[in-house]
C-alpha positions as a Python dict, from the first residue, in 0.01 Angstrom:
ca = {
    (1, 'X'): (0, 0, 0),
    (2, 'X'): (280, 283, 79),
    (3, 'X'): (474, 179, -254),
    (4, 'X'): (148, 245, -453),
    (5, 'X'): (115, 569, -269),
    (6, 'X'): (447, 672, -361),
    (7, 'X'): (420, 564, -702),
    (8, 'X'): (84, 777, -715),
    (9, 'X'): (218, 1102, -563),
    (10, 'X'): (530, 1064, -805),
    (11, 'X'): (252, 1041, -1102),
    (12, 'X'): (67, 1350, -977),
    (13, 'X'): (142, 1668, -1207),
    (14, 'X'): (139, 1881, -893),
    (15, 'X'): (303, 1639, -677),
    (16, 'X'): (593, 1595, -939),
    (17, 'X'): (650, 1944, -994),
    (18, 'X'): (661, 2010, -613),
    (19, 'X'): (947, 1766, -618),
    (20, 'X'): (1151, 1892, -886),
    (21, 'X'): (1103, 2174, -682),
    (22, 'X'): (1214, 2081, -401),
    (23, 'X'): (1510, 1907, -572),
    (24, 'X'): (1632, 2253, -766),
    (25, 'X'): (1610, 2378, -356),
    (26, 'X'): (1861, 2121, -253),
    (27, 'X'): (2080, 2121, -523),
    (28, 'X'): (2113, 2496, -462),
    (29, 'X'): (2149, 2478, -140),
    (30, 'X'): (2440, 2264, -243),
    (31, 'X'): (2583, 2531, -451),
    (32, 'X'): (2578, 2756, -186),
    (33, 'X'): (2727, 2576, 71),
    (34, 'X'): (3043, 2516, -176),
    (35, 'X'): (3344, 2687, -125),
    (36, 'X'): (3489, 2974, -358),
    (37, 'X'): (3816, 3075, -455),
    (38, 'X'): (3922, 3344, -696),
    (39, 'X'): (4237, 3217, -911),
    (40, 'X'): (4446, 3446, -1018),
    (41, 'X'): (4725, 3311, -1315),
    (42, 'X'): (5069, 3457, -1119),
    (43, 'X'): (5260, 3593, -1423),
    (44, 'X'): (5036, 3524, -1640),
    (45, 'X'): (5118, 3120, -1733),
    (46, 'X'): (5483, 3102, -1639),
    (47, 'X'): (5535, 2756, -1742),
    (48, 'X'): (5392, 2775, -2086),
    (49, 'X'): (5565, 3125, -2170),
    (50, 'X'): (5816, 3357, -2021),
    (51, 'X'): (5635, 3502, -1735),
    (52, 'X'): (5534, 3852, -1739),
    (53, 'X'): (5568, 3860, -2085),
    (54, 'X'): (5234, 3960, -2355),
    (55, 'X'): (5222, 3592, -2488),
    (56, 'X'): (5193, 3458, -2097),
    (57, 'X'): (4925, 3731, -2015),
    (58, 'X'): (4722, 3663, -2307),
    (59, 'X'): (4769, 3312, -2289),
    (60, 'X'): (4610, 3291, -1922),
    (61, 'X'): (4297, 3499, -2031),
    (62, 'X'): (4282, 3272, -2358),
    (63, 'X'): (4277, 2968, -2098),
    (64, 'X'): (4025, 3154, -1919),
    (65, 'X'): (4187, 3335, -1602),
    (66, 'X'): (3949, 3572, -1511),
    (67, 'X'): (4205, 3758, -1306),
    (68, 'X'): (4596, 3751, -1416),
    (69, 'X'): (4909, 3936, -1183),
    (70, 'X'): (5212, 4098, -1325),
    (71, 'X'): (5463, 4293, -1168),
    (72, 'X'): (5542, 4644, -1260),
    (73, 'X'): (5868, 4918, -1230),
    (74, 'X'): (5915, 5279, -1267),
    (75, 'X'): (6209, 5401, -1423),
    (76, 'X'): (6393, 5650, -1480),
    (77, 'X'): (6311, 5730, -1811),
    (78, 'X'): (5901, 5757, -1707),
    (79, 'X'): (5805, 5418, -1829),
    (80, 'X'): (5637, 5144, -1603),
    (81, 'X'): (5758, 4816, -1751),
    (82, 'X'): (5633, 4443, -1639),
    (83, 'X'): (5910, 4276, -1547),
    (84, 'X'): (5932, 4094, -1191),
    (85, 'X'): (6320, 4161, -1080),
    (86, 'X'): (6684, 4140, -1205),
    (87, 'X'): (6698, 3762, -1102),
    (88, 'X'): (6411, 3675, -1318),
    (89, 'X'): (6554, 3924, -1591),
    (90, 'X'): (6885, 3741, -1557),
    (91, 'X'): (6750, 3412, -1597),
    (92, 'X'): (6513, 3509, -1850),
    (93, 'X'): (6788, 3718, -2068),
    (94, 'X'): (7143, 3602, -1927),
    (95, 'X'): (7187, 3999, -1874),
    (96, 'X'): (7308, 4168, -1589),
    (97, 'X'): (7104, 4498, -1622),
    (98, 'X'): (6932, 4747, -1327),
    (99, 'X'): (6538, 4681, -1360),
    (100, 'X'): (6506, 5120, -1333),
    (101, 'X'): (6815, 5179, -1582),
    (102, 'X'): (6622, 5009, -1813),
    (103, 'X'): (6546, 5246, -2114),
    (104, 'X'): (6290, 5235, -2400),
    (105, 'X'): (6520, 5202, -2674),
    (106, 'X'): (6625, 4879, -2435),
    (107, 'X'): (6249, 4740, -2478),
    (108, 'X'): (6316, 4692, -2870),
    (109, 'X'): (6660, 4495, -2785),
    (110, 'X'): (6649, 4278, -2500),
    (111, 'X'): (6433, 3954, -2568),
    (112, 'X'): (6246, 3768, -2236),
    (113, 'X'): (6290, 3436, -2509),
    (114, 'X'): (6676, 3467, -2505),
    (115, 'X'): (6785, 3261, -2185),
    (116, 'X'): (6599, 2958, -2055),
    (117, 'X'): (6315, 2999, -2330),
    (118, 'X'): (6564, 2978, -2611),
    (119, 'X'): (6412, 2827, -2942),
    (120, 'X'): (6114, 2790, -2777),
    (121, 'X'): (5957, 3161, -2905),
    (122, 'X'): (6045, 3456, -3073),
    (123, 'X'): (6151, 3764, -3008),
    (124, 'X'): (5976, 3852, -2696),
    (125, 'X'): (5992, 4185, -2566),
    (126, 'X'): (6020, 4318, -2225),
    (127, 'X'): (5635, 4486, -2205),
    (128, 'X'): (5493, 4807, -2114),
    (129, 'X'): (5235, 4874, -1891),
    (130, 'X'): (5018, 5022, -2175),
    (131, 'X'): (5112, 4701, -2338),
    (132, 'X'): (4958, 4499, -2097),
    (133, 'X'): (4676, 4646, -2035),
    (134, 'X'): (4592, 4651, -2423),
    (135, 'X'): (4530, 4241, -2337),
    (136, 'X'): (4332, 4252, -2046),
    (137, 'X'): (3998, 4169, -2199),
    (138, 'X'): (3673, 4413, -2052),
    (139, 'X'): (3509, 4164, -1874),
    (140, 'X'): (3868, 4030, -1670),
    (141, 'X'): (4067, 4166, -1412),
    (142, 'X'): (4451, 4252, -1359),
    (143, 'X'): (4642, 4231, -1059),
    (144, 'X'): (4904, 4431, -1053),
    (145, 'X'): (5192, 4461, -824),
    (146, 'X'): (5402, 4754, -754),
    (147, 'X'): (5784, 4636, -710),
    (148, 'X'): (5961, 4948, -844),
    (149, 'X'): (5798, 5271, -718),
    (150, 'X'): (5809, 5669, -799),
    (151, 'X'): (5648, 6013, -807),
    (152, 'X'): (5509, 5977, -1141),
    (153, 'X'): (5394, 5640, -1111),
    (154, 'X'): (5031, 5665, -995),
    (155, 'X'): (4941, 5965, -1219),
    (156, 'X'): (5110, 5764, -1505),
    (157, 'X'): (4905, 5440, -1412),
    (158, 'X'): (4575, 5585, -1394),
    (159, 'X'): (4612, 5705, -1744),
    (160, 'X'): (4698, 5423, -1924),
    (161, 'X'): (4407, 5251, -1702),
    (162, 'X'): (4170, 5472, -1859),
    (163, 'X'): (4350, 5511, -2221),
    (164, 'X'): (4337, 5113, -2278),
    (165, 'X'): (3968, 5129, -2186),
    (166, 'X'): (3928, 4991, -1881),
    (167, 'X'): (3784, 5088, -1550),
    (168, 'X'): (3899, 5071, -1196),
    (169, 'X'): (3699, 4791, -1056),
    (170, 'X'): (3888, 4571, -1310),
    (171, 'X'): (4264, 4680, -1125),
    (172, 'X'): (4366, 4505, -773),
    (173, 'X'): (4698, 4690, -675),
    (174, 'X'): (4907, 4532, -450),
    (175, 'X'): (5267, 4521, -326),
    (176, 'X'): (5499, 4446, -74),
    (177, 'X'): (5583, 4807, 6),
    (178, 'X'): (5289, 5001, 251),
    (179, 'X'): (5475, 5357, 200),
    (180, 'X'): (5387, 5270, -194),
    (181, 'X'): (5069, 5137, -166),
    (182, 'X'): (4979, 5378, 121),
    (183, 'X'): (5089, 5738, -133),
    (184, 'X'): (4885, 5546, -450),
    (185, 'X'): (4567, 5489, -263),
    (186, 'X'): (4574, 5901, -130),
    (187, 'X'): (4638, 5996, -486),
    (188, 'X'): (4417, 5743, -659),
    (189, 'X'): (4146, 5599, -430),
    (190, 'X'): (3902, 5471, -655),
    (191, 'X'): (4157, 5136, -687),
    (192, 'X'): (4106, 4879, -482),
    (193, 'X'): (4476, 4751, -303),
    (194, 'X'): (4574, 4494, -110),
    (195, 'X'): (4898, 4447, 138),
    (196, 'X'): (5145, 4154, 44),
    (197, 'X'): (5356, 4049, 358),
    (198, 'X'): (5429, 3741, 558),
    (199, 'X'): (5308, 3684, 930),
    (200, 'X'): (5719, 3581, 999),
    (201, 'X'): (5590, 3471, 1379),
    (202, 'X'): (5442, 3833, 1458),
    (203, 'X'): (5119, 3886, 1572),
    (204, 'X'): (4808, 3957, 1293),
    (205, 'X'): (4788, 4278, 1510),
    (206, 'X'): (5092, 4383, 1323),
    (207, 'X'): (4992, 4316, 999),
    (208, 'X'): (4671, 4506, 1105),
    (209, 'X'): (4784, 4798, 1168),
    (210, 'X'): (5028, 4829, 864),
    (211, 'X'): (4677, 4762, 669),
    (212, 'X'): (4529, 4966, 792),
    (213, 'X'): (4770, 5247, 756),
    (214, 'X'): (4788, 5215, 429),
    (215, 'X'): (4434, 5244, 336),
    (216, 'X'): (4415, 4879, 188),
    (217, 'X'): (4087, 4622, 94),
    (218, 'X'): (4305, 4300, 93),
    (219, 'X'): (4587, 4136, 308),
    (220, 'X'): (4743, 3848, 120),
    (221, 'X'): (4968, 3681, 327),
    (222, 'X'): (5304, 3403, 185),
    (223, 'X'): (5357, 3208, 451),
    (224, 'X'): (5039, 3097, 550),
    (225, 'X'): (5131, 2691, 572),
    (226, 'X'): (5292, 2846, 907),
    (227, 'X'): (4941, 3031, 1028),
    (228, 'X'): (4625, 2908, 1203),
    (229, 'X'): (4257, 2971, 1141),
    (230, 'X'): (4240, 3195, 1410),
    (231, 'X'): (4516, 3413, 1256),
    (232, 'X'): (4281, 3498, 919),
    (233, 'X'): (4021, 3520, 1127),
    (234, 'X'): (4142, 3795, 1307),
    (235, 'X'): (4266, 3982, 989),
    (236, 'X'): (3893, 3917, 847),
    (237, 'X'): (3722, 4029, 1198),
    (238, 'X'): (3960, 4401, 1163),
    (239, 'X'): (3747, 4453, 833),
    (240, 'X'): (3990, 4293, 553),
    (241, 'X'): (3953, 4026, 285),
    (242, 'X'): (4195, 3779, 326),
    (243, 'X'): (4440, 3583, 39),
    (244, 'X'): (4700, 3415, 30),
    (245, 'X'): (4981, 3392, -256),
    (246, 'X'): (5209, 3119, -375),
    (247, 'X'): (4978, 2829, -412),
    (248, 'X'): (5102, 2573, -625),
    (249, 'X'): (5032, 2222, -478),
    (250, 'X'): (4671, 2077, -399),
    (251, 'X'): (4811, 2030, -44),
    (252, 'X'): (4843, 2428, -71),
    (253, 'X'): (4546, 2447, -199),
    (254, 'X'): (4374, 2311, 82),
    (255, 'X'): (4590, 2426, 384),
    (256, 'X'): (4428, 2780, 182),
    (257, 'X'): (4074, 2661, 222),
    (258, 'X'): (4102, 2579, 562),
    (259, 'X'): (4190, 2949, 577),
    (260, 'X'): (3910, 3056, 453),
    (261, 'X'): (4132, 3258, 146),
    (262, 'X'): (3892, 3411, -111),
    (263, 'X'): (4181, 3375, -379),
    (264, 'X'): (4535, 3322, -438),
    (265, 'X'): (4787, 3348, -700),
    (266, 'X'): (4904, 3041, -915),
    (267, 'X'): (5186, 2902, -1081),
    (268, 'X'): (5010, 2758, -1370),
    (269, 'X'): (4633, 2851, -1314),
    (270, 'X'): (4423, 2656, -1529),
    (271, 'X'): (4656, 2341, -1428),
    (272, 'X'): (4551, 2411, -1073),
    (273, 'X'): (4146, 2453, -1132),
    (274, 'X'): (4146, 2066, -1336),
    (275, 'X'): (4335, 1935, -1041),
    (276, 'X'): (4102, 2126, -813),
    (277, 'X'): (3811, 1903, -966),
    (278, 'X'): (3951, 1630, -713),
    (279, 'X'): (3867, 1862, -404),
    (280, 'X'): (3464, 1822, -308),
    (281, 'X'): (3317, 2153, -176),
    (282, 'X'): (3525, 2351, -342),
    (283, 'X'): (3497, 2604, -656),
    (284, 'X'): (3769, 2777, -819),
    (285, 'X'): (3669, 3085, -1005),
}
C-alpha cells in the first residue's frame, strides 16, 4: 500500500512538480554551501611562456583566467615596464642589467625568449604597462603589483588605465611596500589595493595595523602553511579580505581553504582549477 502511494504522488502533475522543486532547492542549497576561490594566473602562465611577458598574459585569459598578476617598475626614463626583478631578468635574458636603468630604446633589444626559453619563441619583448593592459579583456581583471615605485607612477598608471579602456573595478593593486601602496591609494582611491607580507611569527595585530595604515581592501599573506585559522580570522574580523599567494600544490590548496582565502595566486592557473576538480566543496573561479 505505501509503494502504490508513492508511485501515485510521483505520477501527480502537482506532486511531481513540487518535487523537482524541491530538488532545484537542494541542489542549490548545495551550490551555496560550496566553497569559492578566486584564481588568479601569477605571471600570467609562467610555465607555458616567459612570465610577465604579452604571450603569458594573453595566454592565461585565452585559458580563461578571469584575473591575471604581473609585476610592474618605474624608471627613470618615465616608463612602467612588467618585469618581476633582475633575477628573473637574468635568468630570463642572461643579462646583468638594473630593472630602473632600463630604457625604452632597451624594450626593442632585450628579448624575455633569449635565456631559458631559447628556441622555444620569438623575439619577446620586455612589455609596457600600456602594453599589458591593451590584453586585459573588458570583462577580466589585472592584478598588478608595484615592485619598483616613484612620483610619477600613480598619475602615469591611472592614465593608461583609462587610455586602454578599462575601468577601476577591473585593477587590484598590490605590493609588498605600505609607503607605496599607502601614497597610490591618497592619490588614486578609486583602486582597490591589497597588502602583500608574511606573518614571519608576529602577531596579525601587526599586519593590522600596517593595513590599515595604508588604506588597503586586501591582506594576502606568503607564509600561511605556518598560520592558524584563528590568525585569518582575526585579519577578516579588523574589516579585511583575506588571500594568500604562492599556491602551487593541492596540499596548498587546501591548507588555503582551511583558511578561509577568497583567492590566491598560481603558478600555472588553469593546471591548478582541473586538479582542483579532485577537491569536493570547493569552486575555483
Amino acid at each position: 500500500m505505501r509503494l502504490t502511494l508513492r508511485s501515485g504522488i510521483l505520477k501527480n502533475p502537482v506532486m511531481k512538480h513540487f518535487m523537482g522543486f524541491l530538488t532545484a532547492l537542494v541542489l542549490c542549497a548545495q551550490a551555496a554551501a560550496a566553497q569559492k576561490m578566486l584564481v588568479v594566473a601569477h605571471r600570467g602562465e609562467p610555465k607555458l611562456a616567459p612570465e610577465n611577458s604579452a604571450a603569458s598574459i594573453k595566454m592565461a585569459y585565452d585559458l580563461g583566467a578571469k584575473w591575471v598578476e604581473t609585476d610592474f617598475h618605474a624608471t627613470k626614463y618615465g616608463t612602467i615596464i612588467c618585469i618581476h626583478c633582475e633575477n628573473s631578468l637574468r635568468n630570463l635574458t642572461g643579462l646583468d642589467r638594473i630593472i630602473t636603468e632600463i630604457s625604452p630604446d632597451d624594450l626593442s633589444i632585450i628579448d624575455l625568449a633569449s635565456g631559458k626559453w631559447k628556441g622555444k619563441y620569438d623575439f619577446t619583448p620586455i612589455p609596457t604597462l600600456t602594453e599589458i593592459l591593451a590584453i586585459v579583456p573588458k570583462d577580466r581583471g589585472l592584478q598588478t603589483e608595484i615592485k619598483g615605485y616613484a612620483p610619477y607612477y600613480p598619475e602615469a598608471f591611472d592614465k593608461a588605465v583609462k587610455d586602454a579602456g578599462l575601468k577601476e573595478s577591473q585593477i587590484l593593486v598590490s605590493s609588498f611596500s605600505a609607503k607605496a601602496l599607502k601614497d597610490f591609494k591618497a592619490q588614486k582611491p578609486l583602486y582597490e589595493t591589497m597588502l602583500l607580507c608574511k606573518a614571519n611569527g608576529e602577531p596579525a595585530a601587526k599586519i593590522i595595523l600596517t593595513a590599515k595604515d595604508c588604506g588597503v581592501k586586501y591582506v594576502a599573506l606568503g607564509d600561511y602553511m605556518k598560520i592558524s585559522r584563528a590568525y585569518a580570522d582575526d585579519i577578516r574580523a579588523a574589516g579585511f579580505e583575506f588571500r594568500v599567494y604562492g599556491v602551487n600544490t593541492l596540499e596548498q590548496l587546501k591548507k588555503a581553504a582551511e583558511l578561509g582565502a577568497t583567492g590566491f595566486t598560481c603558478d600555472g592557473a588553469d593546471k591548478m582549477k582541473k586538479d582542483a576538480s579532485a577537491l569536493n566543496g570547493l569552486v575555483l573561479e
